[in-house]
Each structure stands twice: as structure tokens, then as C-alpha cells.
C-alpha positions in Angstrom: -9.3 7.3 10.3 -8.1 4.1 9.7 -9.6 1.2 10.4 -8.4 -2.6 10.1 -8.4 -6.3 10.7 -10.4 -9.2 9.3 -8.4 -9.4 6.6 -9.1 -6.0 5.0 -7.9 -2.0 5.5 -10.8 1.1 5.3 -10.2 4.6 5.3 -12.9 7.2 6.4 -11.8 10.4 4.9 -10.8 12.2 1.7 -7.4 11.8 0.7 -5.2 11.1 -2.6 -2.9 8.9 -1.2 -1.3 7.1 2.1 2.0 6.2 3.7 1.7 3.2 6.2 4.2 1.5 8.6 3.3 -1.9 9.9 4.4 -4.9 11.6 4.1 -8.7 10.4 3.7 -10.6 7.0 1.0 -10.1 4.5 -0.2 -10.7 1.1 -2.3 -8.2 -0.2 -4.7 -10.2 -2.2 -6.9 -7.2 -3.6 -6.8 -3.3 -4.1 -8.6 -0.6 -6.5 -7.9 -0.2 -10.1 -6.9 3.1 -9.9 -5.0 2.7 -6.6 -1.2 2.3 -6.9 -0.2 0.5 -3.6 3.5 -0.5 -3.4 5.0 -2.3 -0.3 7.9 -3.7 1.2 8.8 -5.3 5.0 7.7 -2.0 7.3 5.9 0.0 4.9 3.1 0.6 2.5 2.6 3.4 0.0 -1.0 3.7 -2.2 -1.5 7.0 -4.5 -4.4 7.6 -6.7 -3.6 7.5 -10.5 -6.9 9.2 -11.3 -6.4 12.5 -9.1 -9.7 10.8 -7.3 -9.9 10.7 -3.5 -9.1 7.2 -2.0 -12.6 4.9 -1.5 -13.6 3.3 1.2 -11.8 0.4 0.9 -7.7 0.3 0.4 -6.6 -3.4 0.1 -7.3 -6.9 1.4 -5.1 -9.3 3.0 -3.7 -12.6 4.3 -1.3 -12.9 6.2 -0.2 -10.7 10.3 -1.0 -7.2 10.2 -0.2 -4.7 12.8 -0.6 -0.9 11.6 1.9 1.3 14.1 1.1 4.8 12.1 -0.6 5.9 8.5 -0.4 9.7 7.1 -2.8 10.5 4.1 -2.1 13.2 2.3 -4.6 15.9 0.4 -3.2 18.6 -1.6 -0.7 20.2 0.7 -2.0 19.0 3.7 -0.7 15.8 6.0 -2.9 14.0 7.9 -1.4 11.8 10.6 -4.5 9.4 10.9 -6.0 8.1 14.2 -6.2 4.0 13.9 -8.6 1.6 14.9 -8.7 -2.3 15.3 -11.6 -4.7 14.9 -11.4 -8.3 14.9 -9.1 -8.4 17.7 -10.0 -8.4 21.3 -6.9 -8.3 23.1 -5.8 -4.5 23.4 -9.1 -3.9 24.9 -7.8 -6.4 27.2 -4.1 -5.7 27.6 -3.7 -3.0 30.3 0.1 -2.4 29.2 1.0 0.1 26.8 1.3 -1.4 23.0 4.9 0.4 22.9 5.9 -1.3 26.3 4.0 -4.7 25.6 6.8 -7.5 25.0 3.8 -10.3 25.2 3.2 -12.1 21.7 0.4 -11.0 19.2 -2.6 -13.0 19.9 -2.5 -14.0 23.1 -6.1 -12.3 23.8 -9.2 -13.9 22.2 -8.2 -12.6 19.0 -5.3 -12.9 16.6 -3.8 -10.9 14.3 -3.3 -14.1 11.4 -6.2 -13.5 9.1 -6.0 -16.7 6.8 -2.4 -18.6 6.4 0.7 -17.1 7.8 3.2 -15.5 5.0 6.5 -15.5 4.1 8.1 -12.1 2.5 8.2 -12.3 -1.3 9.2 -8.9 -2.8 7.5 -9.7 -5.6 4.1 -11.1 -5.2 3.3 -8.7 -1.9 1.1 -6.7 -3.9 0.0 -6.7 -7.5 -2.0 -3.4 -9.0 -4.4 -5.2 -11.3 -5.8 -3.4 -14.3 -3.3 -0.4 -15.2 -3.5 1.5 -18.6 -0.8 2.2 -20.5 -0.7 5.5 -21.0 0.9 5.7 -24.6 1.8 3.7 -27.2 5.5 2.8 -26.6 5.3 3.4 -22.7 6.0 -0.7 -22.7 7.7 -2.5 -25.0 7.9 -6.6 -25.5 11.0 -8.3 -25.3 11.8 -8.2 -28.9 11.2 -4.4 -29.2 7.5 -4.2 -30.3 5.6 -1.7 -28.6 3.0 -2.4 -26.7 -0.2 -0.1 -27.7 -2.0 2.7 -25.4 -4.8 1.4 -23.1 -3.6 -2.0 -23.2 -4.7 -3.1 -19.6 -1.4 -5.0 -17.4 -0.8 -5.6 -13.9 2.4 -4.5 -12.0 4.3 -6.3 -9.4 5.5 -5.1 -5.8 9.6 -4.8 -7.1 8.2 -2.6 -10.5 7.7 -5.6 -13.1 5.1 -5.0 -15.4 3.1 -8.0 -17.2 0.4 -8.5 -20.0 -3.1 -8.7 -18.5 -5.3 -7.3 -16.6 -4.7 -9.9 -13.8 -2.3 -12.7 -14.2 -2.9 -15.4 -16.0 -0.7 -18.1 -18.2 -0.9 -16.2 -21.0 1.3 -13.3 -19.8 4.0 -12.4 -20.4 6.6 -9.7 -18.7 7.1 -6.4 -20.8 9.8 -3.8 -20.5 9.6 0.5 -20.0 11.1 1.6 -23.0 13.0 4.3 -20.8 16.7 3.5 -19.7 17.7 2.5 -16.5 19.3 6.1 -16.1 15.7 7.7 -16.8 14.0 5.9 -14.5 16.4 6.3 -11.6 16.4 10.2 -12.6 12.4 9.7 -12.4 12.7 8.2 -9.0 15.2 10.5 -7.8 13.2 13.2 -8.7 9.6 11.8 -7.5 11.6 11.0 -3.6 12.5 14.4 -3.8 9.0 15.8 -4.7 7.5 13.0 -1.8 9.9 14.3 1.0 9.0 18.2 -0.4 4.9 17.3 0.3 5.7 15.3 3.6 6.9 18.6 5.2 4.2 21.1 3.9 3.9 24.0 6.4 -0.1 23.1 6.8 -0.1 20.1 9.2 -2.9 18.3 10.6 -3.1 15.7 13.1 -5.8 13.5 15.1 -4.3 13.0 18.3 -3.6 10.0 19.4 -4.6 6.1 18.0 -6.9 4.4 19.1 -7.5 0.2 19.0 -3.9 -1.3 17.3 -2.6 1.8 16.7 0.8 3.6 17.6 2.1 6.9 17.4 5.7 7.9 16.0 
């Protein structure tokens, strides 16, 4: 189950990894270490690096958030999660169906704006904190030195990887040693490998959302 609102998304389960579609502009301000959440206009994607199951808490946020659907996945299995809303009083009010609702968000006693509104930056939607290079060479600096193994860095939303554990004036942006070609090989290959577990022949699903929620 998911659960959000107040500025922050839970899960109550055991999964590896999600697949969300949302409505609305956010920032997400905070996430695990070892949870690589990327994110664009509709649609946000978190997978474990450590194998571990997902905790409690997926990310914080600023910004309009309406979660219409969220699958987990564990193993082979898809889980089409039921979704639940707190912070927000006005579906327990509305009497309309959210899919046939063309009234504006917030017009109950609650509001969907958890701090500032947002404006879309690619960039700066998400950044993981704390990632490990894996191997020396795996990064390199702009004038070809590599960077060592376990050197902590963040990565940006659009892929761009930085010195530092967190951003701070002292970092600077460093470069996959890999080719353009590779990666996009890579990423062809891992969309392949994402649309081969999002069909598994074992499928489970919760039924219908509850709260904010929405079905497909």
C-alpha cells in the first residue's frame, strides 16, 4: 500500500522497486541512500541498488502531488498497489468520482501544495544522495583522471553525476568513462529487461485505491 501527502510518500510492503504515475509539480527534497529514484513530468521510478526491500519511507517533497497508480515489483511478481491519502480532506468529501471530477485540487479543507508551488526543472527533481562508485574508472574528471572506487557522489534527475555526497560548492560534475553508444546499448537493453518483468505471468493486484488514488 501506498500511502501519501504531508509532504512525504510510505510504502507498507516488501518490494525492490516501484513505478509511479502522478499528477502536479514536485521537488523531491529527500530519499534513501541506497534508493535510485528517477523522475520526470507523469512518472516516478525508485529501484533498490542493494538488492534490499524498499523501507518504510520512499521520498519527501514540496511541491502538488497527486498519485493516480504505483506497481512495486518483487522478484517476478507485480504488484498493482492500493493508494491512500492523508492530509487532505476533500475526497472524503467530494461525492464525484476522482476520474469524472473537473473541480480544482484543493477546493475541500485540504490542499494538495505541501510547501511552495514548483516549477518543472529536469534536473533538480530529484537528486540520489550518497552513491558509491562501484570501480575505479567507473567516473572519470573532466581532464581524464579517474575517479577512485567508493568515492561517495550524488546524481541528478537527467543522469549527471557530481563529486559529493550531497551538493556543495566544492563539486564538481564528472563523466562515465563509457561512450555514448554503450550507454544507450545499456539503456536499450535495461527498457527491454523493465518491459520483460512488467509482464511476468505471476500478477498480483489489490483491488481498487482507496483515498487519492486511481486505477489505470
Amino acid at each position: 500500500m501506498i500511502t501519501y501527502g504531508n509532504g512525504e510518500v510510505l510504502f507498507y510492503g516488501s518490494a525492490k522497486g516501484f513505478q509511479m504515475r502522478y499528477k502536479g509539480i514536485i521537488r523531491i527534497t529527500n530519499s534513501p541512500d541506497n534508493l535510485l529514484v528517477s523522475a520526470n513530468k507523469n512518472k516516478i521510478i525508485g529501484i533498490m541498488l542493494d538488492g534490499t526491500d524498499m523501507p518504510l519511507e520512499l521520498f519527501n517533497y514540496e511541491g502538488e502531488l497527486r498519485v493516480l497508480s504505483c506497481k512495486t515489483v518483487q522478484g517476478e511478481v507485480i504488484e498493482r498497489e492500493s493508494i491512500t491519502l492523508q492530509g487532505v480532506d476533500y475526497w472524503e468529501l467530494d461525492n464525484e468520482k476522482w476520474e469524472d471530477d473537473g473541480s480544482l485540487w484543493g477546493t475541500g479543507d485540504g490542499t494538495y501544495l505541501v510547501g511552495t508551488k514548483q516549477r518543472f526543472n529536469k534536473s533538480k527533481i530529484v537528486v540520489n544522495n550518497n552513491i558509491k562508485t562501484q570501480s575505479e574508472g567507473q567516473y572519470q574528471y573532466k581532464d581524464g583522471t579517474p575517479v577512485l572506487a567508493n568515492e561517495l557522489i550524488h546524481i541528478m534527475a537527467d543522469g549527471i553525476a557530481m563529486t559529493g555526497a550531497v551538493h556543495n560548492e566544492d563539486s564538481v560534475q564528472i563523466y562515465p568513462v563509457k561512450t555514448k553508444k554503450e550507454i544507450r546499448k545499456e539503456i536499450k537493453k535495461a527498457v527491454q529487461q523493465f518491459k520483460q518483468a512488467t509482464t511476468p505471468t505471476t500478477y498480483s493486484g489489490s483491488g481498487s485505491s482507496g483515498g487519492g488514488g486511481g486505477g489505470y
